[in-house]
C-alpha positions in Angstrom: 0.0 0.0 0.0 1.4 3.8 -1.1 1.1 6.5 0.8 -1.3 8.7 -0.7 -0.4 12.6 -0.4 -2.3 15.6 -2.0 1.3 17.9 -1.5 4.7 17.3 -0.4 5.9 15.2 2.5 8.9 16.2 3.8 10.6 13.5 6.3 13.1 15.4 8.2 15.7 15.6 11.3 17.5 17.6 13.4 20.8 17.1 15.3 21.0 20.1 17.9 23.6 21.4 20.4 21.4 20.0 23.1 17.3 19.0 24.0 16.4 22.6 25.4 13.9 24.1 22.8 14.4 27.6 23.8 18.0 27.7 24.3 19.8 25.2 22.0 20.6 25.4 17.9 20.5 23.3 15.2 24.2 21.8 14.1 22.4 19.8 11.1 19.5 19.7 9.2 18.7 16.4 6.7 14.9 16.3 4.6 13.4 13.8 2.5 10.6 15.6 0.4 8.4 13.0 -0.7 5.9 14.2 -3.5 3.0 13.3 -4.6 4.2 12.6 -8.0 6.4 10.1 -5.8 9.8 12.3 -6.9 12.0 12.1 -4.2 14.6 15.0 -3.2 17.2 15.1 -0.6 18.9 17.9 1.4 21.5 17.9 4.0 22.5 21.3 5.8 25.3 21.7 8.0 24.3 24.5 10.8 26.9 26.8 12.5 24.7 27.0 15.7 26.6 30.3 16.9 28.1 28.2 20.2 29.8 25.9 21.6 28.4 22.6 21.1 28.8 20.5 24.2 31.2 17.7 24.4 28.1 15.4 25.4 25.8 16.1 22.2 29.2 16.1 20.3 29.6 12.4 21.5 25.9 11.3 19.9 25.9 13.1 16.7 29.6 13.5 15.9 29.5 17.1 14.9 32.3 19.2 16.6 32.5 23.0 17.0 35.5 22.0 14.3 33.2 20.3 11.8 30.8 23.5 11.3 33.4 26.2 12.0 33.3 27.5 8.1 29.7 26.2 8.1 26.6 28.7 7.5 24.5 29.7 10.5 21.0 28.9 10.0 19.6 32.6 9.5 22.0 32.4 6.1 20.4 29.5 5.0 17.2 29.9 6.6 15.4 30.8 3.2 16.2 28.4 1.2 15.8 25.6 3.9 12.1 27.4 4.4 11.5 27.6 0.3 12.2 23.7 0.4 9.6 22.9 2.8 7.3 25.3 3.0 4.1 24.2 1.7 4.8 21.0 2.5 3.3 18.8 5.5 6.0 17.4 7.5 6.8 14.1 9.2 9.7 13.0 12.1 10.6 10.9 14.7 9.3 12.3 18.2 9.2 15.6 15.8 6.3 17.0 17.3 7.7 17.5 20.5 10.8 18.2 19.5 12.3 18.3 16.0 9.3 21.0 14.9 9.4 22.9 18.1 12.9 23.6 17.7 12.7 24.2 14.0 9.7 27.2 13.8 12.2 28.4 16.9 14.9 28.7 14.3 12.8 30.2 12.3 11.5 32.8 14.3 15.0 34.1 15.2 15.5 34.1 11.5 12.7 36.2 11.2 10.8 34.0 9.1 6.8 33.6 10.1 6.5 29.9 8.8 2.9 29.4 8.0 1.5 26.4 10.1 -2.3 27.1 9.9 -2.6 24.1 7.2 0.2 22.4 8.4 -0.2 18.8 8.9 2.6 16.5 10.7 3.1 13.1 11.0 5.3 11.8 14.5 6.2 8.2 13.6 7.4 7.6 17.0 3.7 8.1 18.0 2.5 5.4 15.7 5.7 3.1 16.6 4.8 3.7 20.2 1.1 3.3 19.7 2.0 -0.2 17.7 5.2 -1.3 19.2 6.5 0.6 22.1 10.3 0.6 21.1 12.4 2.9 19.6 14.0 4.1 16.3 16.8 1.6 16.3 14.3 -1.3 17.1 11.3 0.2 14.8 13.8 -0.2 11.8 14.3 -4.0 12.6 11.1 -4.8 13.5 8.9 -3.2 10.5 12.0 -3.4 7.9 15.1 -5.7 9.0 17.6 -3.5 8.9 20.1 -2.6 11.0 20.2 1.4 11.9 23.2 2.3 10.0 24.6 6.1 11.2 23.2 6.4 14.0 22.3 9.7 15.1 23.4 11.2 11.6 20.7 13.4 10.5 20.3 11.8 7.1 20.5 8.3 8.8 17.6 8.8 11.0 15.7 10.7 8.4 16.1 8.2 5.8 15.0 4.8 8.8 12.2 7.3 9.8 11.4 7.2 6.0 11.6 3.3 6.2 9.2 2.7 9.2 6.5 4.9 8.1 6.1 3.3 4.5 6.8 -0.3 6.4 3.7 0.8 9.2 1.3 1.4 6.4 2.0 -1.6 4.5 1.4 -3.8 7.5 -0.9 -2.0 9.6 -4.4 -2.3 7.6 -6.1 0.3 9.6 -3.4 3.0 8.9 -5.0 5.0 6.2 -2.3 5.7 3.7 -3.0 9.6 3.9 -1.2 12.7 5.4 -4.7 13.8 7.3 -5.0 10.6 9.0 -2.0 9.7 10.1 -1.3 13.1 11.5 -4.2 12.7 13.5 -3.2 9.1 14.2 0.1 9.9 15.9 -1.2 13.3 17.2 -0.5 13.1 21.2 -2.5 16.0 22.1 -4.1 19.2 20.6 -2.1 22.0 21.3 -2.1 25.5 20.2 1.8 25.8 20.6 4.0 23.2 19.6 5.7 23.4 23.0 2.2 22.3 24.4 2.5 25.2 26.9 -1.3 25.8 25.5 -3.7 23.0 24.9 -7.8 23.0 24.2 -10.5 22.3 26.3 -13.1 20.3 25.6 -15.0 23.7 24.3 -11.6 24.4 22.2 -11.0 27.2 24.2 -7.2 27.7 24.6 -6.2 27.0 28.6 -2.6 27.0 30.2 -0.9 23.6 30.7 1.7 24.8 33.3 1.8 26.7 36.0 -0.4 28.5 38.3 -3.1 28.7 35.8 -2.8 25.4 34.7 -6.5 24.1 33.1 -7.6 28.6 33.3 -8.5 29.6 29.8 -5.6 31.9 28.5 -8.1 34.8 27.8 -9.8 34.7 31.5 -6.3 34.4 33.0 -5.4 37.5 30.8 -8.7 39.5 31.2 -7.6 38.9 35.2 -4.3 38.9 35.7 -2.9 41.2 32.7 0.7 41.5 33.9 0.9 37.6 33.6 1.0 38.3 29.8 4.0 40.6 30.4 5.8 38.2 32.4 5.1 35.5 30.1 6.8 37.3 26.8 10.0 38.2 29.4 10.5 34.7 30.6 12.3 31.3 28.8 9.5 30.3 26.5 9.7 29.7 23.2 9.1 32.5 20.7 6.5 30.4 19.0 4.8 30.0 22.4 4.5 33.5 22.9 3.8 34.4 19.1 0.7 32.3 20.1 -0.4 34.4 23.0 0.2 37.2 21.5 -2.5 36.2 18.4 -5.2 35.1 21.1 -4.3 38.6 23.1 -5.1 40.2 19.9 -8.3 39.0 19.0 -10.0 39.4 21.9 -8.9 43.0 21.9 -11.1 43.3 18.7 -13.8 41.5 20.6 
């Protein structure tokens, strides 16, 4: 069974400088853009993050602060890694908690405003997990019998992320072969951030998830409390985060 797409799929990963959305780059970039044509086009960056990147995260990826000395930083390559994508649904291991957070972050230091309103993303970790709670290594045995080769390479776990997925529809009957579905399928949550620092209620109003406020609707908390708003735009959340509040701040003031 194909996977059946109506636009571009692009399977991608990141290797970073470390696991803190808000605070750590990305060293390198790989994406597979599937299409529906079923044209197939690769892409491998190389990422200057701008610091050090720490011994630990040097010893899983094998990228040095050697390795991407003479390399671009990502705002100089930021537009033609967005003209690539963009307009594309997009697809990852544990990517949407993660590799996509991290990513729009990128891009909103870049001063790019990626466009997710008809974005539709696929976590194949969520469907492994869901199926057979292992991980990347074991997903690419189980579903294809392969051994993970570059490990922790951004093209090597692109390209077995790539594997499982087509390998999970083929055996999994009830896995409808389309973006729509299996984006829902390995959805965890609905948030209105990527973060998940805002989720919905079940009247799909947008609450907190953290804090003091935790399960308050962002607009009552705001309406109350409006120098929580401040606070919240001064304090180490992710841009996209607070590009969200920001929106929902605005339209209620044309309420």
């Amino acid at each position: 069974m194909k996977l059946k797409i109506n636009r571009p799929l692009c399977f991608f990963d990141l290797e970073t400088t470390g696991i803190n959305i808000t605070k750590d780059r990305i060293v390198e970039i790989a994406v597979i853009k599937l299409y529906p044509s079923e044209k197939i086009e690769k892409k491998v960056w190389l990422v200057n993050p701008e610091m050090s990147i720490p011994v630990e995260a040097s010893e899983i990826h094998g990228i040095t602060d050697d390795k991407v000395a003479d390399s671009p930083t990502f705002k100089m390559i930021s537009k033609t890694i967005y003209n690539f994508i963009k307009n594309s649904d997009l697809a990852g291991y544990n990517s949407d908690r993660f590799d996509i957070p991290l990513l729009m972050e990128e891009f909103l230091r870049a001063d790019i405003d990626f466009e997710t309103k008809n974005l539709k993303t696929i976590d194949v970790q969520t469907i492994f997990h869901k199926k057979e709670p292992r991980n990347l290594t074991a997903a690419l045995k189980f579903y294809c019998d392969k051994n993970l080769e570059n490990a922790h390479s951004a093209m090597g776990d692109t390209q077995a992320t790539h594997d499982v997925l087509m390998s999970q529809i083929e055996r999994y009957e009830d896995l409808e072969p389309s973006t729509s579905f299996l984006s829902s399928f390995s959805a965890r949550r609905k948030t209105a951030d990527f973060a998940g620092y805002i989720i919905f209620n079940k009247d799909g109003e947008e609450c907190f998830s953290f804090g003091k406020h935790k399960g308050k609707t962002v607009n009552n908390v705001l309406e109350k409390e409006p120098g929580y708003f401040g606070w919240l735009l001064n304090a180490d959340f992710p841009l996209y985060t607070k590009k969200v509040l920001t929106q929902i701040r605005m339209q209620k003031s044309k309420l």
